[in-house]
C-alpha positions in Angstrom: 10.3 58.6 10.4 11.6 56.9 13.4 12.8 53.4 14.3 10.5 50.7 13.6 11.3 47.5 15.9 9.5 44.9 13.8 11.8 46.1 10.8 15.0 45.1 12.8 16.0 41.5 12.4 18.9 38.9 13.6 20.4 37.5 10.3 23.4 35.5 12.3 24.3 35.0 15.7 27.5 33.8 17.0 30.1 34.1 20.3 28.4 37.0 21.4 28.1 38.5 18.1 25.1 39.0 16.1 24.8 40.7 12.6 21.5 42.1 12.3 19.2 43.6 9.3 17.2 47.0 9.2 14.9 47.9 6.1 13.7 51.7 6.4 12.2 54.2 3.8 14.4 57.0 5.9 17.5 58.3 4.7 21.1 56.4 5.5 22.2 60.0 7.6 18.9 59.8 10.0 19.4 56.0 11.2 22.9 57.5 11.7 21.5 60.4 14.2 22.3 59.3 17.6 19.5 58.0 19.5 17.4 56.5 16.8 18.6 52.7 17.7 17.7 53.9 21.1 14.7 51.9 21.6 16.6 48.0 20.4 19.2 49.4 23.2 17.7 45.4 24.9 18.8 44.1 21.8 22.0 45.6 20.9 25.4 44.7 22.2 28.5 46.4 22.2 30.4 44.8 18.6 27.3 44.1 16.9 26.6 45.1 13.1 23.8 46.5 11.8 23.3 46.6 7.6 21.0 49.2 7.2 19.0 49.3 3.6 17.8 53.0 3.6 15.9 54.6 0.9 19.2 56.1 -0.5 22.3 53.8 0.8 23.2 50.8 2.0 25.3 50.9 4.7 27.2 48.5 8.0 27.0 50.4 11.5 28.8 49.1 14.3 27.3 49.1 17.7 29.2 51.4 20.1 28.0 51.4 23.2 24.1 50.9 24.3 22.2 52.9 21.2 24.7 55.0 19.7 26.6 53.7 16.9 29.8 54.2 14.9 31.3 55.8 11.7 28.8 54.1 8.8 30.6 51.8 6.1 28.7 52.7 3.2 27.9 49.7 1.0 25.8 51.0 -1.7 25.3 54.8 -2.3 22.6 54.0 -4.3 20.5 51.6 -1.9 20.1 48.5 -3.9 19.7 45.9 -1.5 22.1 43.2 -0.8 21.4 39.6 -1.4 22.1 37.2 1.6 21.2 33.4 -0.1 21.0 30.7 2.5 20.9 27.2 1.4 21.2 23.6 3.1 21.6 20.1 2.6 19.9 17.5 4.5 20.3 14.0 3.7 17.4 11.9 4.7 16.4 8.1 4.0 13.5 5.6 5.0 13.8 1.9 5.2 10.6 -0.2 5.4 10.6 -3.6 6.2 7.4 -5.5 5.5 6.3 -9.4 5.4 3.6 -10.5 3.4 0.7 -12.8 4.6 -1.8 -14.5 2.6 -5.8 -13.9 3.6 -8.5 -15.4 2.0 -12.2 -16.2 2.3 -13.5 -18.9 0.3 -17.5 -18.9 0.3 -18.7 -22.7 0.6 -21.0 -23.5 -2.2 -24.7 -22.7 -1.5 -27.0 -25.6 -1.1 -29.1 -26.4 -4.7 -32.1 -26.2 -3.3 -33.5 -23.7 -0.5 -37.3 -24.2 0.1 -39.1 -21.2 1.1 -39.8 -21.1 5.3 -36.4 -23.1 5.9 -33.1 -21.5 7.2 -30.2 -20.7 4.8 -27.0 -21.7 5.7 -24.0 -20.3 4.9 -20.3 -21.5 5.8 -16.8 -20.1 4.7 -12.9 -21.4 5.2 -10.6 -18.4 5.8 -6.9 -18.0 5.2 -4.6 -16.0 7.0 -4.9 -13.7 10.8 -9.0 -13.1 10.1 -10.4 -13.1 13.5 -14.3 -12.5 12.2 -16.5 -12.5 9.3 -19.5 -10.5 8.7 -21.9 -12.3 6.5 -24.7 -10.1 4.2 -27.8 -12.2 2.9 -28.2 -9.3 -0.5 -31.2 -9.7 -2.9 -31.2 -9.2 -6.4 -31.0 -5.6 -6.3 -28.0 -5.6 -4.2 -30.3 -4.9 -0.7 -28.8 -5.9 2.5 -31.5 -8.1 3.8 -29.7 -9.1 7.1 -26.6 -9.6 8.3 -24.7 -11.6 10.8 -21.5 -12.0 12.3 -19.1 -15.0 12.7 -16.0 -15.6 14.5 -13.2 -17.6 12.9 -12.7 -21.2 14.8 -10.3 -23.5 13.3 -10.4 -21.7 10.2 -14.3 -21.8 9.4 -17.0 -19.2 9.9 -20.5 -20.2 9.8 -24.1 -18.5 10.3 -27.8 -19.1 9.4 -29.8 -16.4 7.7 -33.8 -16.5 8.6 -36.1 -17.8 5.6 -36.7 -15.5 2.6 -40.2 -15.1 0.2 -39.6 -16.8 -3.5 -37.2 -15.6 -6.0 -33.5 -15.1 -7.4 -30.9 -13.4 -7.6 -30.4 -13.2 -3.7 -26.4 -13.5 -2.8 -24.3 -14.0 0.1 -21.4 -11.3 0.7 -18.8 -12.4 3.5 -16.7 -9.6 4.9 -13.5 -9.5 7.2 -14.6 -7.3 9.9 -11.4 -5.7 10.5 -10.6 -4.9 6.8 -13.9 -4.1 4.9 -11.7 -4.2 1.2 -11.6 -7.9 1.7 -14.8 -9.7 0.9 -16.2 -12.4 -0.9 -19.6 -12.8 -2.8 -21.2 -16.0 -3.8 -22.9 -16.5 -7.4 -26.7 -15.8 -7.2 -29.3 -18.1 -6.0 -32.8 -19.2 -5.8 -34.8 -20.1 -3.5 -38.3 -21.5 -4.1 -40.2 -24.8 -4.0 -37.9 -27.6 -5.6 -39.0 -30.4 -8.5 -41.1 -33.2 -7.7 -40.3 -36.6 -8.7 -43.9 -38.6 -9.9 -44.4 -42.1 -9.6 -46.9 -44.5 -11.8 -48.8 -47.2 -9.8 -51.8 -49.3 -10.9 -52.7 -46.2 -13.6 -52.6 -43.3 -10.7 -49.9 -40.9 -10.3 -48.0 -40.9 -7.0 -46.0 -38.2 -5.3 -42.6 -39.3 -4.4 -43.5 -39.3 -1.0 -46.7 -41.2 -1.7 -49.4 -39.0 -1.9 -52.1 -39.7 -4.5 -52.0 -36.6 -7.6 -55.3 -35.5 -9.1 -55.5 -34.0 -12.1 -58.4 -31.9 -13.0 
C-alpha cells in the first residue's frame, strides 16, 4: 500500500526538530523501501524522527536526507502501539465583585369605592434605579384589559385606567419595564354603584342628596 499523507502526523516540534507519527497497515520493511516517504519530502527535514506503527513492528526512522531515511530502530517486533499521554495543568480563578441595591414597588391602596363610568386611578412609590412602570388593569380571570405606562418622577408612578362594566375581582399588576420578574399586584377589587345613605323627613324617605324615594 503506499504512503498515506493524512496518516503522518507532528507529535512535537522543537529547534528545528520535529518527531512525527505514522500509523500504516503495511509492513515495517516497505515504509523502509526508499522512496516511500517521498511524497512528505515538504515536510521532512534532515534530523527528524519518524515512529512508524506498522502492521508487524514498531519502529523510529531517522530522516536522512529529503525522502530517504536511515537504518530503522526497531521498538516493538510485534507492533503494539506505543502510548504517548499528554497531560496539563492550568490554574484558573474568577473574582466577582457585586453591590446589592434594594428595588421595590409598593402599589397604593385602591380607592373603596369605584362607580361604574368614572376613571380608575392607580398610583405606586418605587424603591431603588426603576426608571418606568408598566401598569395592567387584569379582570377576575387574569385578562389584561389595558395597560399603561408610567415613568418614575420623584419616586412615584401614576396612571388612569378608562372606566370598566360592573363586577370583581379586577386587579392592578405594576411592572418594572426593564426587569419584567419584578412586579407587584394589588388585592382584588370592585367596582359597581356604591351604598346609599337614606334620610327620614316629615314621614318620606330622602336620598342623601335630597331626592324624594318612592316605594312601590
Amino acid at each position: 500500500m503506499p504512503f498515506i499523507a493524512t496518516n503522518l502526523s507532528a507529535l512535537s516540534a522543537a529547534n528545528g526538530f520535529t518527531l512525527w507519527h505514522y500509523l500504516t497497515t503495511d509492513k515495517s520493511a516497505d515504509t523502509q523501501a526508499e522512496g516511500y516517504f517521498a511524497p512528505a519530502t515538504n515536510r521532512l527535514r534532515i534530523g527528524d524522527i519518524i515512529l512508524v506503527q506498522a502492521s508487524d513492528a514498531t519502529t523510529m526512522l531517522p530522516v536522512r536526507s529529503g525522502n530517504l531515511t536511515g537504518a530503522a530502530v526497531v521498538l516493538d517486533a510485534g507492533g503494539a502501539p506505543p502510548e504517548i499521554q499528554r497531560s496539563g495543568y492550568l490554574p484558573f480563578s474568577v473574582t466577582l465583585t457585586a453591590t446589592a441595591e434594594a428595588r421595590a414597588i409598593t402599589l397604593d391602596a385602591m380607592p373603596n369605592a369605584i362607580e361604574p363610568g368614572a376613571s380608575i386611578p392607580v398610583g405606586a412609590t418605587i424603591l431603588g434605579s426603576i426608571t418606568n412602570i408598566t401598569f395592567q388593569l387584569r379582570s377576575a380571570a387574569g385578562t389584561v384589559i389595558a395597560t399603561q405606562s408610567s415613568a418614575i418622577t420623584n419616586g412615584r408612578a401614576s396612571t388612569l385606567f378608562p372606566a370598566q362594566a360592573s363586577g370583581g375581582g379586577y386587579s392592578i399588576l405594576a411592572r418594572n419595564t426593564a426587569d419584567t420578574n419584578h412586579f407587584s399586584i394589588s388585592a382584588p377589587f370592585a367596582i359597581g354603584t356604591p351604598p346609599r345613605l337614606l334620610n327620614e323627613e316629615g314621614g318620606i324617605l330622602l336620598l342623601e342628596d335630597g331626592g324624594q324615594l318612592l316605594l312601590f
